[in-house]
C-alpha positions as CSV (number, residue, x, y, z in Angstrom):
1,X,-39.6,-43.7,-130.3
2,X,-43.2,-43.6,-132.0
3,X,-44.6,-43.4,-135.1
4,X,-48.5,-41.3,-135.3
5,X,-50.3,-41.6,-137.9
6,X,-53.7,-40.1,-138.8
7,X,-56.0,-42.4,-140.7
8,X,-58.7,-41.0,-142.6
9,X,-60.6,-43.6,-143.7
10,X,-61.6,-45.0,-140.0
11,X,-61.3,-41.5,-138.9
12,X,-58.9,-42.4,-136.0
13,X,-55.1,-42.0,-135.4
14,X,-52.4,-44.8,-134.9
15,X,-49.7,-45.1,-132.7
16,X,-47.0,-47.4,-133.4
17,X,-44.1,-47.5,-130.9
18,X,-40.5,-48.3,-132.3
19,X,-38.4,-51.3,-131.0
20,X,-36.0,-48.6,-129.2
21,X,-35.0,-47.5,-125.8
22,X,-38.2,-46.8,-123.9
23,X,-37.9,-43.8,-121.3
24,X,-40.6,-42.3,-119.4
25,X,-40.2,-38.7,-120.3
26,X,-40.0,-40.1,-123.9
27,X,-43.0,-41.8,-124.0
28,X,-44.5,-38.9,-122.2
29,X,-43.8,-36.5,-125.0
30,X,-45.3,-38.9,-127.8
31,X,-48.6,-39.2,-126.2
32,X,-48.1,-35.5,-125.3
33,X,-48.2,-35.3,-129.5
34,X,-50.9,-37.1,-129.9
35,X,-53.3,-35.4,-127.7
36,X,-51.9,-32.1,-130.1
37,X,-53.0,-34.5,-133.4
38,X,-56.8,-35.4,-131.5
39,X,-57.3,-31.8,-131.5
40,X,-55.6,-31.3,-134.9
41,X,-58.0,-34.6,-136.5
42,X,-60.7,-33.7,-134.2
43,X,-60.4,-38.3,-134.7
44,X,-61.5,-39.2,-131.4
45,X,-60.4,-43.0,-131.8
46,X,-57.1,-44.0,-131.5
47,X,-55.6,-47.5,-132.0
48,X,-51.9,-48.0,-130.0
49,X,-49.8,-50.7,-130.5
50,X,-47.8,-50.9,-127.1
51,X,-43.9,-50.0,-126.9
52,X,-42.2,-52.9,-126.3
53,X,-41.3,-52.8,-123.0
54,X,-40.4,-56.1,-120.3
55,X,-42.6,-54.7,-117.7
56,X,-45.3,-52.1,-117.4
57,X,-44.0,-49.3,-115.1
58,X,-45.9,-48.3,-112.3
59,X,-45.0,-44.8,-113.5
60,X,-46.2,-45.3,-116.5
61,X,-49.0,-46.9,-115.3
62,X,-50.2,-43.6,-112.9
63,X,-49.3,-40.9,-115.2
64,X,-51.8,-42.5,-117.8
65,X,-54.4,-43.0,-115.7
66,X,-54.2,-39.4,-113.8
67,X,-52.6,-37.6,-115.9
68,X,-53.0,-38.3,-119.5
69,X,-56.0,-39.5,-120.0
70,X,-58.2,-37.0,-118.2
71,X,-56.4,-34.8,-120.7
72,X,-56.7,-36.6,-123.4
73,X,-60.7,-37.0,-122.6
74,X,-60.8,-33.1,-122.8
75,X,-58.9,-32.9,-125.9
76,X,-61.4,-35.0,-127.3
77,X,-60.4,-38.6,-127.5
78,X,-63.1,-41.2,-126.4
79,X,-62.0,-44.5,-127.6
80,X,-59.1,-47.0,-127.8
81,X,-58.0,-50.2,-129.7
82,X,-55.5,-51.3,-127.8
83,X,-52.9,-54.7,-128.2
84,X,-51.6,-56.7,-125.2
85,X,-47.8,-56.4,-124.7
86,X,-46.4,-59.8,-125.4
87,X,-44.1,-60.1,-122.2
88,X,-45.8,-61.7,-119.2
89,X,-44.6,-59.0,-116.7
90,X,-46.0,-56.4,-119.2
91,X,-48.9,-58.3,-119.4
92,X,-50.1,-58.9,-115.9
93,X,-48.9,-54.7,-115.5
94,X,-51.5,-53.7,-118.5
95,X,-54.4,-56.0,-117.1
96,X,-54.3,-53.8,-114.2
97,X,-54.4,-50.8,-116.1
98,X,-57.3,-52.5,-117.7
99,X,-59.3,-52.9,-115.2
100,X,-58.3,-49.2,-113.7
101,X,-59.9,-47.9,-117.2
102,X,-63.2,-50.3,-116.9
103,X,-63.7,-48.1,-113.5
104,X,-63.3,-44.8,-115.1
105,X,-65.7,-46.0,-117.8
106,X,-63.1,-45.3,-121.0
107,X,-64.1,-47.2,-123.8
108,X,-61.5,-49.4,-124.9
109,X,-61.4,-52.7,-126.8
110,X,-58.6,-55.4,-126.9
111,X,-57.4,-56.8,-129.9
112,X,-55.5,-59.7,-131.4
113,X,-54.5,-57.8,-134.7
114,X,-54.5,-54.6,-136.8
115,X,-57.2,-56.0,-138.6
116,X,-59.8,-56.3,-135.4
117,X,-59.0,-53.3,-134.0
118,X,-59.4,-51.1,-137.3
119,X,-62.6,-53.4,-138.1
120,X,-63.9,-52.1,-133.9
121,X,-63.0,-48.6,-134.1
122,X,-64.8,-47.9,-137.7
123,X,-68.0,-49.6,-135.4
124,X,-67.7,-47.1,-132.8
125,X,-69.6,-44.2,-132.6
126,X,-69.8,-40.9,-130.3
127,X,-72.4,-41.0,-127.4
128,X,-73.8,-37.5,-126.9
């Protein structure tokens, strides 16, 4: 379903999600992974490319927020180049999500292309 990928140089791991069948519990268990490769890496950055999905579930959606991330904030991960799904339904779904992460004060940054995001994620730098 996805593809992670540890990149040294940038110190931050990727996630590329496959055009295949998305399911919840699948998608669950690959971001499940990469919480195991954070702590692995110790890389704290993460770029993810989103699956490609027509909407962005409301399940999704909450287990991310209330679920995964808190998680993946103790595991060690602090900052994420992200990409805008391409399907307006998605879309409008992931600018919620957006704004839900603004509130918990995740650092996150929006990019266009691979090339942005790797350029923002080598700039970024733990807070302590």
């Amino acid at each position: 379903m996805a593809v992670i990928l540890a990149e040294a140089e940038g110190q931050y791991l990727r996630v590329e999600w496959k055009r295949a069948a998305w399911h919840l519990l699948a998608a669950q268990l690959v971001l499940e992974q990469l919480l195991v490769w954070v702590r692995l890496t110790g890389y704290g950055k993460v770029l993810i490319k989103p699956p490609p999905l027509p909407s962005f579930p409301l399940g999704y959606h909450t287990w991310l927020l209330y679920n995964w991330l808190p998680r993946a904030k103790g595991a060690g991960a602090w900052c994420f180049a992200l990409f805008p799904p391409r399907d307006l339904f998605a879309h409008l779904g992931f600018i919620d999500f957006l704004s839900q992460l603004r509130q918990r004060q995740i650092g996150y940054y929006v990019a266009d292309s691979r090339e942005q995001a790797v350029t923002w994620l080598r700039q970024q730098t733990p807070t302590k």
